[in-house]
C-alpha positions as CSV (number, residue, x, y, z in Angstrom):
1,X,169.1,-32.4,-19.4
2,X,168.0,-32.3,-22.7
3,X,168.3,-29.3,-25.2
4,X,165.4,-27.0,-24.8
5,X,164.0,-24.6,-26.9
6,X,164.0,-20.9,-26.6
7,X,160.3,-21.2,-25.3
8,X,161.4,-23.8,-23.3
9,X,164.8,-22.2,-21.9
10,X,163.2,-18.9,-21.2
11,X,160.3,-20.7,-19.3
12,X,163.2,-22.7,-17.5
13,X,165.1,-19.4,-16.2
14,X,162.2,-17.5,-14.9
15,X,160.1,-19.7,-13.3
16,X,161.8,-23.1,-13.1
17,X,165.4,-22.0,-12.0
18,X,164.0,-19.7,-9.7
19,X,162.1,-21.6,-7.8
20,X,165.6,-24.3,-7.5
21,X,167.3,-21.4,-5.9
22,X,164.3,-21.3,-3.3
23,X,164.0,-24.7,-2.8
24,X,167.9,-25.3,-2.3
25,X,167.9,-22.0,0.2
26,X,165.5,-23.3,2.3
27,X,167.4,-26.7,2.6
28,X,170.8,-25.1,3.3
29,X,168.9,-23.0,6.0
30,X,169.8,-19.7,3.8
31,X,166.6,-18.0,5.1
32,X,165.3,-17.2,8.6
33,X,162.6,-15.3,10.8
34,X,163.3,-12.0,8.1
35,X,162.7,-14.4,5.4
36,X,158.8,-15.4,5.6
37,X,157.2,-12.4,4.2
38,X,159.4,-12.7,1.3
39,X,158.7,-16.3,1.0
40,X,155.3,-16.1,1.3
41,X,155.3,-13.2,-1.3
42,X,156.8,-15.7,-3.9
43,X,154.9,-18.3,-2.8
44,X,151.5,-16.3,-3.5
45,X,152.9,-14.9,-7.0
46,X,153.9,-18.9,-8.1
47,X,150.8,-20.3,-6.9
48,X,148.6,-17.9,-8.3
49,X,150.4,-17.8,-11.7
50,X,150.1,-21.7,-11.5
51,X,146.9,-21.7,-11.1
52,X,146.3,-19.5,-13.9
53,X,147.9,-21.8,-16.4
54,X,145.4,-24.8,-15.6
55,X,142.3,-21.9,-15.7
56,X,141.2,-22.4,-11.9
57,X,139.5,-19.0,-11.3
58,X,141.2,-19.1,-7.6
59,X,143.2,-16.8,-5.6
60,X,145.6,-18.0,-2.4
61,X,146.0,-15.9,-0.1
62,X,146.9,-18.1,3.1
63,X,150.7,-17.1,4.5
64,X,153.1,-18.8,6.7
65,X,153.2,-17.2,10.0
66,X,156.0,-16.8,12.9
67,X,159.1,-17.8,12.5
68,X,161.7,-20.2,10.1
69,X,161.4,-22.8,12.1
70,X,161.5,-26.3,10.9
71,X,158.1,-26.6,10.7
72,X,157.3,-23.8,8.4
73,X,160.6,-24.3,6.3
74,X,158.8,-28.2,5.6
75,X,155.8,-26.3,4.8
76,X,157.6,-24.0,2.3
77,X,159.6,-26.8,0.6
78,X,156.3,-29.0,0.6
79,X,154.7,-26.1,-1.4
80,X,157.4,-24.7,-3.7
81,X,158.0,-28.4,-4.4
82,X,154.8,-29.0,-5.8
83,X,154.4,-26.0,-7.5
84,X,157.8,-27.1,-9.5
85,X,156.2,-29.7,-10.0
86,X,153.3,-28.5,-11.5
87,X,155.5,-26.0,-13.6
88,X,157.6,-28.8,-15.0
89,X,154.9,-30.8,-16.2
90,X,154.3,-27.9,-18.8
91,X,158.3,-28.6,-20.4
């Protein structure tokens, strides 16, 4: 990784980093049925922020219901992966 700088770092360890640790729970199976409400509550607070850097005037509000199965965890990782994504682009 190249070396950042401290705009970049800071931006790196509170939304970037964060979202790693997400990402790499929900591929080691580190969350489960308890998890969704906090998942979705992250995945709200992401998207909304994300879409508040590109100035779309849009709120989500749409959760993941029932339970971790693999179907939803996809879902998750499909979403958190984007948003990463998304976020990255801005480094």
């Amino acid at each position: 990784m190249k070396e950042l700088n401290k705009e970049q770092a800071m931006y790196y360890l509170l939304i970037i980093n964060p979202l790693n640790e997400i990402l790499e729970g929900l591929n080691q199976n580190k969350f489960n049925d308890n998890s969704i409400s906090y998942l979705n509550q992250k995945l709200e607070i992401y998207t909304n922020n994300l879409l508040k850097i590109l100035n779309i005037n849009f709120r989500v509000g749409e959760k993941i219901e029932g339970k971790m199965n693999d179907y939803n965890k996809q879902r998750f990782i499909k979403y958190f992966s984007f948003i990463k994504e998304q976020f990255t682009k801005f480094m």
